[in-house]
VEXFI-222554 format. One record per residue (C-alpha): residue number from 1; y, x, z. Coordinates in nm, 4 decimals. Each point is the difference from the previous one (the first is absolute). Layout:
# residues N
NUM, Y, X, Z
...
END
This chain:
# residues 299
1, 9.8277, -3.8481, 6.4327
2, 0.1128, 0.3424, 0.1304
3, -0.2982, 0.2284, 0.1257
4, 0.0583, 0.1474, 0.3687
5, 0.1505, 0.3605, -0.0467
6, -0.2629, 0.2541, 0.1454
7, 0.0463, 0.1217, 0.3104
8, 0.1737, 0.3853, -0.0501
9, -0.2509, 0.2471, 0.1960
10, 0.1983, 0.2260, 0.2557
11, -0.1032, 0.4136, -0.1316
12, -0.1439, 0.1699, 0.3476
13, -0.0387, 0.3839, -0.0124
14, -0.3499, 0.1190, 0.0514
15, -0.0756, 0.0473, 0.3541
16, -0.2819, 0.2247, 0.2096
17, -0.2581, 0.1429, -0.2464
18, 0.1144, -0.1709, -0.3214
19, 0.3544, 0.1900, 0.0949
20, -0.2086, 0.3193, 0.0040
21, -0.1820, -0.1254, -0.3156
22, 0.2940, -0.0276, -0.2051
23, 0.1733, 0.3574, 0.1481
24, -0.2729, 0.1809, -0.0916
25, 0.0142, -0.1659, -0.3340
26, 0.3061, 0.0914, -0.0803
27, -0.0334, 0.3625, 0.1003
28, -0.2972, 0.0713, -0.2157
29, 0.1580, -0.1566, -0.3124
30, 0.3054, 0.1892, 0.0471
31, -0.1818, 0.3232, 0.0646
32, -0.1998, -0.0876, -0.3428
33, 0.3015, -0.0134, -0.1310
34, 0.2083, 0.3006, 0.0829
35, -0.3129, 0.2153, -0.0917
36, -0.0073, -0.1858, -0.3390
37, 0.3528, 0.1102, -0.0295
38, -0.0646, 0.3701, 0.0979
39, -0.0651, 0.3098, -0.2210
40, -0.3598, 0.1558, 0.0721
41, 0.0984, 0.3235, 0.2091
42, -0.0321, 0.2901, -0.1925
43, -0.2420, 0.3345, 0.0351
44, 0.1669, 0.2984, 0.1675
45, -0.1597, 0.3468, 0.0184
46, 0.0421, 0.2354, 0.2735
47, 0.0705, 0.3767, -0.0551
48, 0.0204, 0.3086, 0.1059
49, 0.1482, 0.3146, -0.0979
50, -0.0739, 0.3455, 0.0659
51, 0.3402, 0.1612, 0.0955
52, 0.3359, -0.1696, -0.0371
53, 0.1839, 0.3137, -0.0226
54, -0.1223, 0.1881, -0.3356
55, 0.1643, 0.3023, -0.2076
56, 0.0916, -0.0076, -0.3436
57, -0.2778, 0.1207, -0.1751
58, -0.2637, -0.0892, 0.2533
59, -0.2252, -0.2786, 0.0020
60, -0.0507, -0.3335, 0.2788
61, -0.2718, -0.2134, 0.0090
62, -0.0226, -0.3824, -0.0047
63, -0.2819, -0.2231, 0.1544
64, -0.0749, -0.3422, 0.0101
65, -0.2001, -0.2803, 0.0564
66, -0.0163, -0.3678, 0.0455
67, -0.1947, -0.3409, -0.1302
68, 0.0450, -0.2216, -0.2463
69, 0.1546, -0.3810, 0.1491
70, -0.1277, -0.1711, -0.3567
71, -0.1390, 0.1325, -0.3200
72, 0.2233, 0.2276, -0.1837
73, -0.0238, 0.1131, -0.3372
74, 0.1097, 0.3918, -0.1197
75, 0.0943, 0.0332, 0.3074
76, 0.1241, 0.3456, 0.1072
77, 0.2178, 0.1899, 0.2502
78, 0.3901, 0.0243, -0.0474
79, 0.2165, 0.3152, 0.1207
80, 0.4013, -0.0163, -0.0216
81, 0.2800, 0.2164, 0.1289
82, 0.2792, -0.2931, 0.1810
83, 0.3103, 0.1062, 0.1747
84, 0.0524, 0.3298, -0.2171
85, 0.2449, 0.2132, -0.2173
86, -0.3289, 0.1143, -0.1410
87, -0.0811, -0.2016, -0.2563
88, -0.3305, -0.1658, -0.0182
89, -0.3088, 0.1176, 0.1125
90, -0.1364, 0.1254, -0.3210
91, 0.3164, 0.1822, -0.1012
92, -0.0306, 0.2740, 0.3343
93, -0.3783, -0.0244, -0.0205
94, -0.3346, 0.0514, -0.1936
95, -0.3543, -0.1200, 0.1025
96, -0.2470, 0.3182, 0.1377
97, -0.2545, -0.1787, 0.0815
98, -0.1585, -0.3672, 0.0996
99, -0.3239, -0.1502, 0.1297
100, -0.0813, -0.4204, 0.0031
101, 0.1462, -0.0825, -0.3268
102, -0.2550, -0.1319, -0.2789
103, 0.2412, 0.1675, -0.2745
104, 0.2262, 0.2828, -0.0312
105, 0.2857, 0.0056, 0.2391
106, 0.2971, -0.0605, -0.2397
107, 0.3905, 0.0308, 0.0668
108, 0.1681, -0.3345, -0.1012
109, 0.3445, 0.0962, -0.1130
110, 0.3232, -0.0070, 0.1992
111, -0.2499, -0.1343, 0.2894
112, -0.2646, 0.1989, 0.1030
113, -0.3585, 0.1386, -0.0154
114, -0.2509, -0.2993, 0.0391
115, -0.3412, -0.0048, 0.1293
116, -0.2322, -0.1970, -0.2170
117, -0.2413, -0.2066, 0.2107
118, -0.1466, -0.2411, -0.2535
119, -0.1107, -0.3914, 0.1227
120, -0.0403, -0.0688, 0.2916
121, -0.1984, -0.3080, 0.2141
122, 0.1150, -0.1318, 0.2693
123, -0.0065, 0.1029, 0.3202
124, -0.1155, 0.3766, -0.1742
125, 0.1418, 0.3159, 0.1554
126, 0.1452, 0.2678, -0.1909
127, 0.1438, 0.3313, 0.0504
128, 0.0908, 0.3686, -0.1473
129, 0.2661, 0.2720, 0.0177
130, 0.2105, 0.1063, -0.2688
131, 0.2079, 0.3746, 0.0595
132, 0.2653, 0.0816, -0.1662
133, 0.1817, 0.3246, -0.0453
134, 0.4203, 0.0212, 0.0156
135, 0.1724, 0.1282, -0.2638
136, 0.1091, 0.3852, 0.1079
137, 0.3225, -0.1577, -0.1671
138, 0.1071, -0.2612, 0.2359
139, 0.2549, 0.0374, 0.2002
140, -0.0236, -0.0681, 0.4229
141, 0.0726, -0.3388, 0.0693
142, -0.2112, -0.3378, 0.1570
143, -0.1934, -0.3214, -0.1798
144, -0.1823, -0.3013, 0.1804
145, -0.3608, 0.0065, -0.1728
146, -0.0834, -0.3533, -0.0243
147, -0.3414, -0.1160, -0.1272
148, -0.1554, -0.3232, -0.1703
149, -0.2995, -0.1381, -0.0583
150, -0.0162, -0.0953, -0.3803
151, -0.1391, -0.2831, -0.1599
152, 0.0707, -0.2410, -0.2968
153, 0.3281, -0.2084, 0.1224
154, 0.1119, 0.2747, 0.2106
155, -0.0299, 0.0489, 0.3979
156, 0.1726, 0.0991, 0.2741
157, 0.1861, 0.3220, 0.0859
158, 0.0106, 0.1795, 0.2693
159, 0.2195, 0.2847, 0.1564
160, -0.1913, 0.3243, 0.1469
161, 0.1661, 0.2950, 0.1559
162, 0.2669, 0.1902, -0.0992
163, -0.0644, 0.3586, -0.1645
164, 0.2167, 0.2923, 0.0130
165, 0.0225, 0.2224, -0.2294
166, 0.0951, 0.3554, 0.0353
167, 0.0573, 0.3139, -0.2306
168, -0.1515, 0.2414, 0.2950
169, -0.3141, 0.0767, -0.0775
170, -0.2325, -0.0605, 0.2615
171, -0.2286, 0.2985, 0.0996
172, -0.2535, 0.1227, 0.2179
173, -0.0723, 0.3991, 0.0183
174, -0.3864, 0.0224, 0.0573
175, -0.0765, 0.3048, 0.1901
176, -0.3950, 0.1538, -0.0399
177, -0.1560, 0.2329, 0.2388
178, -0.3435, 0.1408, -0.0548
179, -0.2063, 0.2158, 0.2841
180, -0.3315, 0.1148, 0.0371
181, -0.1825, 0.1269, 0.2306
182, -0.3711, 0.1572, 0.0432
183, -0.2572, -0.1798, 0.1983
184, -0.3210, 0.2882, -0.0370
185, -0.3118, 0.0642, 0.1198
186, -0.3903, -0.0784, -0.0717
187, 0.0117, -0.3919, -0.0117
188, 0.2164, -0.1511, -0.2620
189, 0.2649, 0.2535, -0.0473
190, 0.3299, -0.1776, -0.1768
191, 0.3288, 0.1076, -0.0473
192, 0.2220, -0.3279, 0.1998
193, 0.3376, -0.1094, -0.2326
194, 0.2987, -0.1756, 0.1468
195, 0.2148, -0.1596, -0.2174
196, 0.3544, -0.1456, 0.1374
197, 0.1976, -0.2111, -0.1742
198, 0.3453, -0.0524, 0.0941
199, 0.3048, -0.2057, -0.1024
200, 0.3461, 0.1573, 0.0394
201, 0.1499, -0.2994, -0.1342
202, 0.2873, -0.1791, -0.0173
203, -0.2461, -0.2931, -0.1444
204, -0.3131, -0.1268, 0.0941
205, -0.2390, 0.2140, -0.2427
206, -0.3230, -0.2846, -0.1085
207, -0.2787, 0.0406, -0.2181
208, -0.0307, 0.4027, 0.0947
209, -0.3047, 0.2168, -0.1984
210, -0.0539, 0.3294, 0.1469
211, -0.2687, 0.2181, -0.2167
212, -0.1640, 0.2753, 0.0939
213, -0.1716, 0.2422, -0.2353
214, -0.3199, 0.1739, 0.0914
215, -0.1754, 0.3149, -0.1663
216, -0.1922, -0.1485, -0.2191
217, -0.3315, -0.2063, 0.0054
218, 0.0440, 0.0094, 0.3731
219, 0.0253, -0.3575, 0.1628
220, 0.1332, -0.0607, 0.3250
221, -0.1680, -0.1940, 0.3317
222, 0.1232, -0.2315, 0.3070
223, 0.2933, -0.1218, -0.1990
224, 0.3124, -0.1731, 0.2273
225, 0.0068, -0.4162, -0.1067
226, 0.2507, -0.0387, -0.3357
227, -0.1648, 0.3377, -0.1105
228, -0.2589, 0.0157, -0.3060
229, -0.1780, 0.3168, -0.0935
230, -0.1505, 0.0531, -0.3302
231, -0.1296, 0.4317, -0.1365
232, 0.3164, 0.1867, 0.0153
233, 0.2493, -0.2267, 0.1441
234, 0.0919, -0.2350, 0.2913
235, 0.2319, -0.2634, -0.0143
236, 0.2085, -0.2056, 0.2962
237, 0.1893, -0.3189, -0.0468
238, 0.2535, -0.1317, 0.2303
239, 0.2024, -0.3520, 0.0022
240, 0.2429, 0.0979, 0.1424
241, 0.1728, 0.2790, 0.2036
242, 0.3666, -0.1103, 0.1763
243, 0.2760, 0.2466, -0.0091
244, -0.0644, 0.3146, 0.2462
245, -0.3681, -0.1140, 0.0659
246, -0.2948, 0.2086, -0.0977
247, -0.4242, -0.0339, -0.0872
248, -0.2049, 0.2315, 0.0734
249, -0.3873, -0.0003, -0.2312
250, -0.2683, 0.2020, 0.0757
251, -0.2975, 0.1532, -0.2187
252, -0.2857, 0.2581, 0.0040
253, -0.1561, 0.2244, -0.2722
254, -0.3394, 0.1360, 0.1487
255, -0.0706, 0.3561, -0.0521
256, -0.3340, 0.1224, -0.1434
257, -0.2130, 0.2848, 0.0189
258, 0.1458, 0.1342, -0.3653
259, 0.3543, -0.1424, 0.0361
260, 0.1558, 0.3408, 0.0884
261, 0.3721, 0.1417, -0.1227
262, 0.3376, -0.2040, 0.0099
263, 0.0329, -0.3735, -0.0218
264, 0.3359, -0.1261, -0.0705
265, 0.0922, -0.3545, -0.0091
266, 0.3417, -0.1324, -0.0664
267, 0.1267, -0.3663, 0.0906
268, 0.2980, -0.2021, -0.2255
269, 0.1602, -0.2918, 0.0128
270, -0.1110, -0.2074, -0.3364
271, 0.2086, -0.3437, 0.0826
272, 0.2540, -0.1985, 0.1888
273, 0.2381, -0.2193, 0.0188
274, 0.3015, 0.0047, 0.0076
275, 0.1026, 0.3242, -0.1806
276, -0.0611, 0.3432, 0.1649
277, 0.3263, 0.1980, 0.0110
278, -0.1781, 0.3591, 0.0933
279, -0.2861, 0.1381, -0.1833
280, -0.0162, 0.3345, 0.1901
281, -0.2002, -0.1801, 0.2775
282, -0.2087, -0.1705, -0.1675
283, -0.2637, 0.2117, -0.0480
284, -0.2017, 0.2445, 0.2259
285, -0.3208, 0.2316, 0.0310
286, -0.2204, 0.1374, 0.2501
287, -0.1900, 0.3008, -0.1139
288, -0.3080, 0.1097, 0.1828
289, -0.2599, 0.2542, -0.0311
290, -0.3587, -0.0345, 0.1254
291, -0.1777, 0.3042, 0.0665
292, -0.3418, -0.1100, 0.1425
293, -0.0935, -0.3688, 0.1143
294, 0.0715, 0.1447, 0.3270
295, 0.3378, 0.1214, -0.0839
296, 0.3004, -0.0989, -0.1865
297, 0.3572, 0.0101, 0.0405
298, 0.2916, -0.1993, -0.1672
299, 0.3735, 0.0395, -0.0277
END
């Protein structure tokens, strides 16, 4: 005896909230799945440089920073040369200096110079500056720095600015002027010293050291901010002076009741950067001769 086939059950799509149900459903799985399929993004630094045009035979400076995505191991910071006729970095350049790396700053071959930043956690922030000087060799021309964060299996590289490189020397001619001028009388007699410091240019003229040398043993009072004073000598620091712009420091050497006959001091340029093309202004005096503590005259 032949059993009843069973009735076929129509298939009804899913209406109202089982509808929703389902769509939302469908979207998470799929989202679980292109993220499965996905590559973990990898850890770019950021840097900056210090000037992106730079003579042969000068120096620019690189700094960076960023964190960690994941735990890397030997990690370190990458430097290339892309988009040249210059060959690789390490073939126009050697390493001055570096901060942030937990080894010596080495050059990898036909690459470049590599900051060593050892393991790092993740989620850790890291950071240093490496500068390098040009080879007074290499001829003018262009290269894309490009930087990468370094870890076991590699990592991403990026592309910074483009530096130019020149064969004129850049310079900055420092010009010192020293003056002084007696302030006598009964209370606190002092002989008052202006010092101006002035930048003829063409360049910017940074990390500027003016000295001035006293007579001996004497030490100097009411010093201008950036100026240190120590027996025999003061000493002013400046950032930065921009072409055609001037500083002006002031100091005072008291007078007392035995400092009679001449008192000469003389004032020099010590550093700056970059190079100083005229060494016949960079170094000036004021003489002076005191007489009494009420009266003194300088030249």
């Amino acid at each position: 005896m032949k059993r009843p086939a069973s009735p076929s059950i129509p298939y009804r799509r899913p209406r109202g909230p089982a509808r929703v149900r389902t769509l939302c459903l469908a979207f998470l799985l799929a989202v679980a799945g292109v993220q499965f399929l996905v590559s973990p993004a990898h850890a770019v630094s950021s840097i900056n440089v210090s000037s992106t045009t730079v003579a042969a035979g000068e120096t620019f400076t690189i700094d960076f920073t960023g964190t960690a995505d994941t735990p890397r191991t030997a990690a370190g910071e990458n430097f290339y040369a892309g988009s040249t006729d210059l060959g690789s970095l390490d073939a126009f350049t050697s390493i001055e200096s570096c901060t942030g790396n937990t080894a010596p700053c080495t050059e990898v071959a036909e690459l470049g110079p590599r900051v060593p930043l050892g393991d790092l956690a993740g989620g850790q922030s890291f950071g240093g500056s490496i500068t390098l000087r040009v080879d007074p060799e290499t001829p003018a021309g262009t290269f894309v720095l490009r930087y990468q964060l370094y870890a076991d299996g590699g990592e991403a590289t990026a592309n910074g600015p483009t530096i130019t490189i020149t064969n004129t020397p850049r310079e900055a001619d420092v010009d010192v002027q020293l003056s002084a001028q007696p302030r006598v009388g009964i209370l606190v007699p002092y002989l008052s010293y202006t010092l101006g410091t002035h930048n003829n240019g063409p360049e910017a003229a940074t990390a500027v050291t003016v000295t001035a040398t006293l007579p001996a043993g004497r030490t100097a009072t009411n010093l201008s901010t950036g100026c240190t004073s120590a027996p025999g000598k003061v000493t002013c620091t400046y950032d930065g002076i921009a072409s055609g712009a001037g500083t002006v420091s002031t100091f005072r050497l008291p007078i007392g009741l035995l400092d009679f006959g001449p008192v000469n001091a003389t004032a020099t340029r010590t550093a700056s950067a970059p190079d100083d093309p005229n060494p016949a202004n960079d170094t000036s005096a004021a003489a002076c001769t005191v007489l009494s503590i009420a009266l003194a005259n300088c030249a």
